[in-house]
C-alpha positions as CSV (number, residue, x, y, z in Angstrom):
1,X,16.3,7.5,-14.9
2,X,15.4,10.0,-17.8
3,X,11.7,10.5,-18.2
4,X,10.4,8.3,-21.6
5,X,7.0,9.3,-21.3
6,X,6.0,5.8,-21.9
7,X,4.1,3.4,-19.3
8,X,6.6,0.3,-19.9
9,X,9.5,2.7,-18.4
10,X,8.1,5.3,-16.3
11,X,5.8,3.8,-14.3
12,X,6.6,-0.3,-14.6
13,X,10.3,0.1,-14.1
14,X,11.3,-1.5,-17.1
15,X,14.7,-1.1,-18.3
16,X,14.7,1.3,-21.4
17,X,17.3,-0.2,-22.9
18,X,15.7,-3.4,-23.0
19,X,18.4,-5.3,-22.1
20,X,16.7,-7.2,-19.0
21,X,15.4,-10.4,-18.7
22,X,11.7,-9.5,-18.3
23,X,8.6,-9.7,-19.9
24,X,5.1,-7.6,-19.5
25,X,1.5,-9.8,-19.2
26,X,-1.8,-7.6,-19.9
27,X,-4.7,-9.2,-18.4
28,X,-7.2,-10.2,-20.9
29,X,-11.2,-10.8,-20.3
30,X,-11.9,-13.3,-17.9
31,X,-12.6,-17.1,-19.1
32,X,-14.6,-18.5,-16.0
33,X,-16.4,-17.2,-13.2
34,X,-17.6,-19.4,-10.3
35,X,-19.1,-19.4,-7.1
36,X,-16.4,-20.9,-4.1
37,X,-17.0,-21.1,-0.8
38,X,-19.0,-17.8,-1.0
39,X,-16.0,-16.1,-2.8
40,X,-16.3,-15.4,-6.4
41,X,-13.3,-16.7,-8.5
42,X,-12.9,-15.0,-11.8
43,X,-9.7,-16.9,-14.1
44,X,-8.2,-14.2,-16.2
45,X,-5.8,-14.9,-19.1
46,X,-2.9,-13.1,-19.1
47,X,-0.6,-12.4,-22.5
48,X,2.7,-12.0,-23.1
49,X,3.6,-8.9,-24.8
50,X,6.4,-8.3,-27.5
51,X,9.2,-6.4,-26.1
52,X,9.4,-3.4,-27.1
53,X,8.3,0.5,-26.4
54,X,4.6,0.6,-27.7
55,X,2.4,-2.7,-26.9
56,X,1.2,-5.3,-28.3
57,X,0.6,-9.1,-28.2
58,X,3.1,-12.0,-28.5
59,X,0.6,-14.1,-30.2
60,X,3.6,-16.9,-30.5
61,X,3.9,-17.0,-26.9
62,X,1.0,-19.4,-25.1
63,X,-1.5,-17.7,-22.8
64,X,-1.0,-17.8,-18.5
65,X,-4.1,-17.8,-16.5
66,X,-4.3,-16.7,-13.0
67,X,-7.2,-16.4,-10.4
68,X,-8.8,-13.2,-9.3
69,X,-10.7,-13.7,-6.2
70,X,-13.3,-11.5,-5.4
71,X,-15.1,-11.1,-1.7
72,X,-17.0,-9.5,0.1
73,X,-17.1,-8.1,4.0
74,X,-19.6,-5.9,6.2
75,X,-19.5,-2.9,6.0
76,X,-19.3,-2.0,2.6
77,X,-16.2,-4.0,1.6
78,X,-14.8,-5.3,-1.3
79,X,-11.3,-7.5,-1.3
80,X,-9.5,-8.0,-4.8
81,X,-7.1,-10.8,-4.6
82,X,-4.6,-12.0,-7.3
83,X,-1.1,-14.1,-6.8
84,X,1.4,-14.8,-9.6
85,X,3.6,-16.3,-6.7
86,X,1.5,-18.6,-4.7
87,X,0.7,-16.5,-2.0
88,X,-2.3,-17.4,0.4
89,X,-5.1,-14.9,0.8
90,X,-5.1,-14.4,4.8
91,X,-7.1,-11.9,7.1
92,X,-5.3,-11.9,9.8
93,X,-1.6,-10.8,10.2
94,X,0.7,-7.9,11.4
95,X,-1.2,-5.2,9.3
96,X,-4.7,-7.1,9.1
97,X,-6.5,-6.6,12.5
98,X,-10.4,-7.2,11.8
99,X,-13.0,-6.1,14.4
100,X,-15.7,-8.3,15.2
101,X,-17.6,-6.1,13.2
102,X,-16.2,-7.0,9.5
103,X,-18.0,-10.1,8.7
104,X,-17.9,-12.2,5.4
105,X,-20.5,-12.2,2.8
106,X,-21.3,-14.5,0.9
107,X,-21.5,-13.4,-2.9
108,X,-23.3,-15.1,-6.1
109,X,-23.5,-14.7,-9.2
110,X,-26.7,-13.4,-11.4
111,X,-26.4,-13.1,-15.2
112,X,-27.3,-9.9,-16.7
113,X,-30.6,-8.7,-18.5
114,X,-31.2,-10.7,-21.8
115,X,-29.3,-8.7,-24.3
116,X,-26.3,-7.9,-22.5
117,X,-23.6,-10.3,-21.7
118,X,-21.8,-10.6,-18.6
119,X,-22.7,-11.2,-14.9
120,X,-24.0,-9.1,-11.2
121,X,-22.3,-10.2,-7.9
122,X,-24.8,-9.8,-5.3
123,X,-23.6,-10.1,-1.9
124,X,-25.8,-12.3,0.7
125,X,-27.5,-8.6,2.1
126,X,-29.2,-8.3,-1.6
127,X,-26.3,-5.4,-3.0
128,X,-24.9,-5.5,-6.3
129,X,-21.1,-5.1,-5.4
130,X,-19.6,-6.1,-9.0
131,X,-20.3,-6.1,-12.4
132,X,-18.2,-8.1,-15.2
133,X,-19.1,-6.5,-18.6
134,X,-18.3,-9.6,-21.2
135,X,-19.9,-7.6,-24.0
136,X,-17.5,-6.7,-27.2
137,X,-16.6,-3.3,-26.7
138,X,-17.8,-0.5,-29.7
139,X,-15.3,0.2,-31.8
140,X,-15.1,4.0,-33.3
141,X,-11.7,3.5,-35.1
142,X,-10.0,7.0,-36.2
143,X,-7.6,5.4,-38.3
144,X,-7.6,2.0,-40.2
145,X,-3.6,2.1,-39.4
146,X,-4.2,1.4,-35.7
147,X,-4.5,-2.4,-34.6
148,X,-7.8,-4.1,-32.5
149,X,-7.1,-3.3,-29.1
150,X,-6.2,-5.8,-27.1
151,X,-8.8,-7.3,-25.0
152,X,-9.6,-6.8,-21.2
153,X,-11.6,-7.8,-17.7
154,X,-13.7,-5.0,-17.5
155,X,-15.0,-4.9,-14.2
156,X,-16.5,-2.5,-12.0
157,X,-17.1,-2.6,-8.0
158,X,-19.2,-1.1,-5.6
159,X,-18.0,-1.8,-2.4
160,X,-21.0,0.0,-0.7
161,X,-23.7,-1.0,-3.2
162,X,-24.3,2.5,-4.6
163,X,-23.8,2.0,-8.4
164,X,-23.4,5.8,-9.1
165,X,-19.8,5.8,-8.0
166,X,-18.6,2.5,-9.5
167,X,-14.8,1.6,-9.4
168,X,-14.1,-0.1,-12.4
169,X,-10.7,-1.5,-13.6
170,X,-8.9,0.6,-15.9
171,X,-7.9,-0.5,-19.6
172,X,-6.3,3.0,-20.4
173,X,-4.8,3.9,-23.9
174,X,-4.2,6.4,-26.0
175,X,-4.3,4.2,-28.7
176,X,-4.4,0.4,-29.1
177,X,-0.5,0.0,-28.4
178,X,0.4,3.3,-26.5
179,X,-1.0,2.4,-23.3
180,X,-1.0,4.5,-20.0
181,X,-2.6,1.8,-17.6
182,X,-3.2,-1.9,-17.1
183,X,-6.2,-2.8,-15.7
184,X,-4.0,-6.2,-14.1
185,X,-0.8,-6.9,-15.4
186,X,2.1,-8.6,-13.9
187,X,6.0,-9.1,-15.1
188,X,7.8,-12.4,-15.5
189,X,11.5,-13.1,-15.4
190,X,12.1,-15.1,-18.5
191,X,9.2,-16.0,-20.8
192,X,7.2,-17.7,-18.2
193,X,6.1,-17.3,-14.9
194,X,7.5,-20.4,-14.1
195,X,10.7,-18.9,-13.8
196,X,9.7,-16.0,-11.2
197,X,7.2,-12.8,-11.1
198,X,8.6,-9.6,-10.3
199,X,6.0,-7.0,-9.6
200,X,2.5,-6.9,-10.3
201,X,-0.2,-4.0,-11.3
202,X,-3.6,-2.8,-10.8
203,X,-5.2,0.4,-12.3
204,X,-8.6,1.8,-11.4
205,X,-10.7,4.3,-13.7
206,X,-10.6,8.3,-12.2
207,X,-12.6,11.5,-13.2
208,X,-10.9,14.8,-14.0
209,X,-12.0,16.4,-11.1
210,X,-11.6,13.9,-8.6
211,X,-9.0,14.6,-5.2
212,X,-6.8,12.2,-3.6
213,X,-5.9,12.1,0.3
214,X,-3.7,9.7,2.4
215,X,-0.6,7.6,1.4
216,X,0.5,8.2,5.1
217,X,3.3,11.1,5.9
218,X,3.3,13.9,3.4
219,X,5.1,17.3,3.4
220,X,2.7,18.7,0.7
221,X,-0.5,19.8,-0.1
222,X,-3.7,18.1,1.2
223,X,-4.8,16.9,-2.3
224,X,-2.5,14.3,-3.9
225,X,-4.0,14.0,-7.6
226,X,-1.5,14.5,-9.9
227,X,1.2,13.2,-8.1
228,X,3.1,9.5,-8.0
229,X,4.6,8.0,-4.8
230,X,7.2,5.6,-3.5
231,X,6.3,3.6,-0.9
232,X,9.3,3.0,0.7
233,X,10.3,4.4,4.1
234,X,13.6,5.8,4.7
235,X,14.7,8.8,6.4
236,X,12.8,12.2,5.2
237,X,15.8,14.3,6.2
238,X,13.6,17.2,6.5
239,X,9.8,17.9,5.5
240,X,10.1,19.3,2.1
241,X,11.3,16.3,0.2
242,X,8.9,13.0,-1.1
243,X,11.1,11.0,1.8
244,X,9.2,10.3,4.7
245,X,9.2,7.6,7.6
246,X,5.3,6.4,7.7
247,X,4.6,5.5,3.9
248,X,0.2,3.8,4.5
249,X,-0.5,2.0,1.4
250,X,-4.1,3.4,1.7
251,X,-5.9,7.0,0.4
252,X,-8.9,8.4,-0.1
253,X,-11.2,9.4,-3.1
254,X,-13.4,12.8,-3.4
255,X,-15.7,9.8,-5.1
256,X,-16.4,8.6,-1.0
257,X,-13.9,5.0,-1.5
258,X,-11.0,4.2,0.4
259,X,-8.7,2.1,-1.3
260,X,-6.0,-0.2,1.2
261,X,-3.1,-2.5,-0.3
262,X,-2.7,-4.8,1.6
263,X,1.3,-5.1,1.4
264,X,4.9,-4.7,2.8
265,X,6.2,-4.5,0.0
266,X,8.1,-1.5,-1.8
267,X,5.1,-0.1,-4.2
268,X,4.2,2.6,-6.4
269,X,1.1,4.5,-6.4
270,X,0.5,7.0,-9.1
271,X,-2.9,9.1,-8.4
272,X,-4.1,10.5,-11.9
273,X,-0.6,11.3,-12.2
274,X,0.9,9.3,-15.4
275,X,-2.3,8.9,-16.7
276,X,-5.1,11.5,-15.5
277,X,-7.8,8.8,-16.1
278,X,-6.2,6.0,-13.6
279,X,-5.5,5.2,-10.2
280,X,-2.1,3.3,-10.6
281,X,-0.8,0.7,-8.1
282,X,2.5,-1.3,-8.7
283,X,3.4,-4.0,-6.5
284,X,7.5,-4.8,-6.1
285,X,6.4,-8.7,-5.6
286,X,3.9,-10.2,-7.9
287,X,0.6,-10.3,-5.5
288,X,-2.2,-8.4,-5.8
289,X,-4.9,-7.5,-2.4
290,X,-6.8,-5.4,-2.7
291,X,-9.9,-4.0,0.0
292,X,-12.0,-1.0,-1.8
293,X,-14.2,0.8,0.8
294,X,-17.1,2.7,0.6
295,X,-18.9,5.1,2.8
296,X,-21.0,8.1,2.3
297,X,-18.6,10.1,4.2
298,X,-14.4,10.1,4.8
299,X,-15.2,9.7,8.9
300,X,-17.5,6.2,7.6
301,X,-14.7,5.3,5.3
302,X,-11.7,5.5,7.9
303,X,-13.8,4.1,10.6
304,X,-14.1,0.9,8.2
305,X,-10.6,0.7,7.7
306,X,-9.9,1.1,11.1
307,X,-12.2,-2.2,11.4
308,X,-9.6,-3.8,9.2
309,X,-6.1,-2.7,10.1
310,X,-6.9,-2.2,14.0
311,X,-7.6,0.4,16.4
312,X,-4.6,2.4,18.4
313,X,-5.0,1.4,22.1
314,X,-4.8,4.6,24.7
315,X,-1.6,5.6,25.2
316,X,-0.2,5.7,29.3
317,X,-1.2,8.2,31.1
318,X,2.9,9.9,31.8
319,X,3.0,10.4,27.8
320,X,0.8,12.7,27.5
321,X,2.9,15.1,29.8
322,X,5.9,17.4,28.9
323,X,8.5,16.0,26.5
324,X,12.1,17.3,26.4
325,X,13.8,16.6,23.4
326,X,16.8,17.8,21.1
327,X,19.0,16.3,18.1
328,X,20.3,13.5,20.3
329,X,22.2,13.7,23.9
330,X,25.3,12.3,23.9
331,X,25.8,10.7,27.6
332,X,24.1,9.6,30.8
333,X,26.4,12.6,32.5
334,X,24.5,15.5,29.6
335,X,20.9,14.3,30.4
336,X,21.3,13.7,34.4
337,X,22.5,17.3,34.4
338,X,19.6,18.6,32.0
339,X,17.1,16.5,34.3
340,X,18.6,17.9,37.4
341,X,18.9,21.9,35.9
342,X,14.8,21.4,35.0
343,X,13.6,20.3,38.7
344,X,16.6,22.9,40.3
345,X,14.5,25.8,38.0
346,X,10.9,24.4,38.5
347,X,10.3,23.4,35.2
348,X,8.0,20.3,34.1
349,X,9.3,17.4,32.6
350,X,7.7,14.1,32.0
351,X,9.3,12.6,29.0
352,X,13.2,13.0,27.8
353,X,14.1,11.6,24.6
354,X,17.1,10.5,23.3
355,X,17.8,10.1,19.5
356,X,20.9,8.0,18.0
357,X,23.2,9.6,20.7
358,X,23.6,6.3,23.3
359,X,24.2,4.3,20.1
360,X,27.8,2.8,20.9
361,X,28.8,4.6,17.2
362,X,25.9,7.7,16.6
363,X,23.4,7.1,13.4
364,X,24.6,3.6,13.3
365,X,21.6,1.8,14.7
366,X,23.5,-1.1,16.7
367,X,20.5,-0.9,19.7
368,X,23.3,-1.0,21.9
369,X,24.1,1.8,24.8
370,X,27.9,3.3,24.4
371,X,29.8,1.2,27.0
372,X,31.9,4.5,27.8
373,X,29.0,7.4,27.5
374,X,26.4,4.9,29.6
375,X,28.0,2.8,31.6
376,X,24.8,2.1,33.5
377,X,21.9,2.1,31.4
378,X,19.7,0.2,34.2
379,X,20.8,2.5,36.8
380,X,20.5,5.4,34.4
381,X,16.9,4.9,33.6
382,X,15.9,3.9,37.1
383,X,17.6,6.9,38.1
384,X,15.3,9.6,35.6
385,X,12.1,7.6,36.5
386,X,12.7,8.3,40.2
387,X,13.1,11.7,39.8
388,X,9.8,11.5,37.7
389,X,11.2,11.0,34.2
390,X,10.7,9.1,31.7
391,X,13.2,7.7,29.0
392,X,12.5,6.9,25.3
393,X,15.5,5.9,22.8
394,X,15.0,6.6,19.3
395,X,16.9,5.3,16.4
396,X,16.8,5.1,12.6
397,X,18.0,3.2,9.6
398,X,18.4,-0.6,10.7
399,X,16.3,-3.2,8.5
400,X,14.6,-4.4,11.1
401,X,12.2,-6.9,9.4
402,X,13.1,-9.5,6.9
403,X,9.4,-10.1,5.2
404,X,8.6,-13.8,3.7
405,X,10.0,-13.4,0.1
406,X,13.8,-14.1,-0.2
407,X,16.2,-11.0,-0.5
408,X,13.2,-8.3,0.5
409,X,14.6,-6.2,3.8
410,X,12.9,-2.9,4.5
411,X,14.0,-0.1,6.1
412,X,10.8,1.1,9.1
413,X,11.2,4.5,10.4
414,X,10.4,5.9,14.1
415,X,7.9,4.0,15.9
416,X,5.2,5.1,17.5
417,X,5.2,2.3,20.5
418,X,4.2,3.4,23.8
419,X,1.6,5.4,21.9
420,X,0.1,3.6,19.3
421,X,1.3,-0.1,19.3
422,X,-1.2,-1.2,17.3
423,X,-1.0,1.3,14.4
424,X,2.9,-0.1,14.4
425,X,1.9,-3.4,14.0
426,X,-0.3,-2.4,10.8
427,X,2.2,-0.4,9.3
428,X,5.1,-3.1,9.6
429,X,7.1,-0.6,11.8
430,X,9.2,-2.7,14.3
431,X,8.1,-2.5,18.0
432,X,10.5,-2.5,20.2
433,X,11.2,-0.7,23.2
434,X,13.1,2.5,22.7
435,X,12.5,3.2,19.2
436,X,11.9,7.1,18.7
437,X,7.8,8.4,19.6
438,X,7.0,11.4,17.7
């Protein structure tokens, strides 16, 4: 797709013809906030908007309100959580592995100083870890042509309590209808949600100067600002393209935050990038979770999502030895002689790995051995082991997991298993045995 240079099209995938089914919902300031169960629930309206390039509201068109729940964990967490399709907020599945060290806090909520409007959420160890500004924003109009802008949650976190570096949602326009980011927004087939959510958004406020690491396997530069990612893992053919196997929904801000999304899904993430004032996130299915970490330093900040995604167990001890590796071998007969040739000249070999090769068709990622090329693959492995040698089969390409919303199949690269099971697990990559170690 051509480049528009407008938000509807370039970064929430709308069809520029607008000949689709589908309809954008801005999120508007928040109608209720309550205490639940030590959670926070804030209800935010959401509105319809006309469909068209430049934004703005389909008044005829009745209001949808959704839940943002807010919470809070040690250390120095703060978990967003929205659902336009009736998803359950869990902490505890393949990519959420919490260390007895997170723990819940409970949060209430304090009204702000007489003269200001709005609300504090102060979490049961006495930090402020979210403020909801209901004041009316000041209006400095440059031209009487432009509309009201539209209104918005403005909310700001601080996932660590220090109010100097405050994460707030962003509300981002040039002008009233030409908008660059949605603070939450969230796109419906037909005119309702009834009918079915695609894809959901959140946007966070950025400063000019601020630098951008993670986002998992990158062939670039260290600092990511100013660039826009799919999260989708395929084959990266190389390592000088934006494919890659090992897309994290995670990075890190030069602000000391980490920011995790907490889905499978295929997303977007834009880093100051379509908009050099916001953080962009877009979600291919219409849920929202979100954990924002702070931290005085990046080693603080990884440590604590570590605490939440799992730690990578110690590898065995054979794997850390002497690997011998090429494009692929194509039979037991090439890597018994290869095995054989390296102990007849005295040279160390732990570890032989074998790419697509013992597929019964190469690149086709069956997971069976080639009847003809291996007719033994017990005996061949026992065989290498003897002679002190290890075996691991790689592959690529397969859609190995089918996640809990209909039609959604995604494609997980090489995986890390004997060495990092764990880290598999929290990246969705499929462990089985034999899948390529890198």
């Amino acid at each position: 797709m051509k480049q528009t240079n407008y938000h509807l099209f370039d970064f929430m995938d709308f069809d520029p013809s607008l000949q689709k089914d589908e309809f954008l919902w801005k999120a508007y300031a928040p109608t209720k906030i309550v205490e639940r169960e030590g959670d926070i629930v804030v209800t935010i309206p959401y509105q319809k908007q006309l469909y068209q390039e430049d934004m703005a509201p389909d008044t005829e068109t009745p209001q949808q309100s959704f839940d943002l729940i807010i919470r809070a964990y040690e250390p120095n967490i703060v978990r967003l959580f929205t659902t336009i399709s009736g998803d359950e907020m869990v902490e505890a599945d393949d990519m959420l592995q919490f260390s007895p060290e997170v723990k819940h806090l409970s949060l209430t909520v304090r009204s702000l100083p007489e003269g200001s409007a709005g609300y504090d959420i102060i979490a049961a160890n006495g930090k402020k870890v979210a403020t909801i500004d209901l004041s009316k924003p000041q209006l400095d109009k440059w031209s009487d042509l432009l509309p009201a802008p539209q209104p918005a949650p403005f909310i700001t976190f601080y996932p660590d309590g220090d109010e100097t570096k405050g994460i707030g949602l962003s509300d981002d326009h040039f002008s009233p209808p030409r908008y660059d980011a949605l603070p939450l927004g969230f796109v419906s087939r037909g005119i309702t949600s009834k009918n079915g959510a695609e894809r959901a958004t959140i946007s966070f406020k950025c400063t000019p100067d601020e630098c951008f690491v993670g986002t998992g396997e990158r062939f670039r530069k260290m600092d990511l600002s100013g660039q826009t990612f799919q999260l989708k893992n395929q084959d990266g053919q190389g390592v000088n393209n934006r494919r890659c196997y090992k897309n994290i929904p995670f990075y890190m801000s030069s602000r000391m935050y980490g920011c995790f999304y907490h889905t499978s899904d295929y997303c977007k993430l834009s880093l100051a990038d379509h908009s050099t004032r916001s953080v962009q996130f877009l979600n291919d299915h219409a849920t929202i979770d979100v954990f924002l970490i702070g931290g005085k330093t990046p080693e603080e900040i990884l440590r604590t999502y570590r605490m939440l995604t799992g730690f990578p167990q110690m590898p065995p001890l054979w794997s850390f030895g002497i690997w011998m590796s090429r494009m692929t071998y194509f039979s037991a007969d090439e890597v018994n002689e290869i095995c054989d040739r390296l102990r007849q000249e005295h040279y160390p070999c732990d570890v032989i790995h074998l790419d697509t090769g013992w597929f019964r068709t190469d690149w086709l990622c069956e997971w069976k051995f080639n009847p003809e090329r291996f007719p033994d693959p017990k005996g061949f492995v026992q065989h290498l082991k003897k002679e002190g040698c290890r075996t691991i089969r790689g592959g690529e390409g397969k859609p190995l997991y089918q996640s809990a919303h209909e039609d959604r199949r995604h494609l997980y690269g090489w995986c890390l298993e004997l060495l990092c099971p764990r880290l598999c697990r929290h990246h969705r990559l499929h462990l089985s045995e034999g899948r390529r170690m890198v």
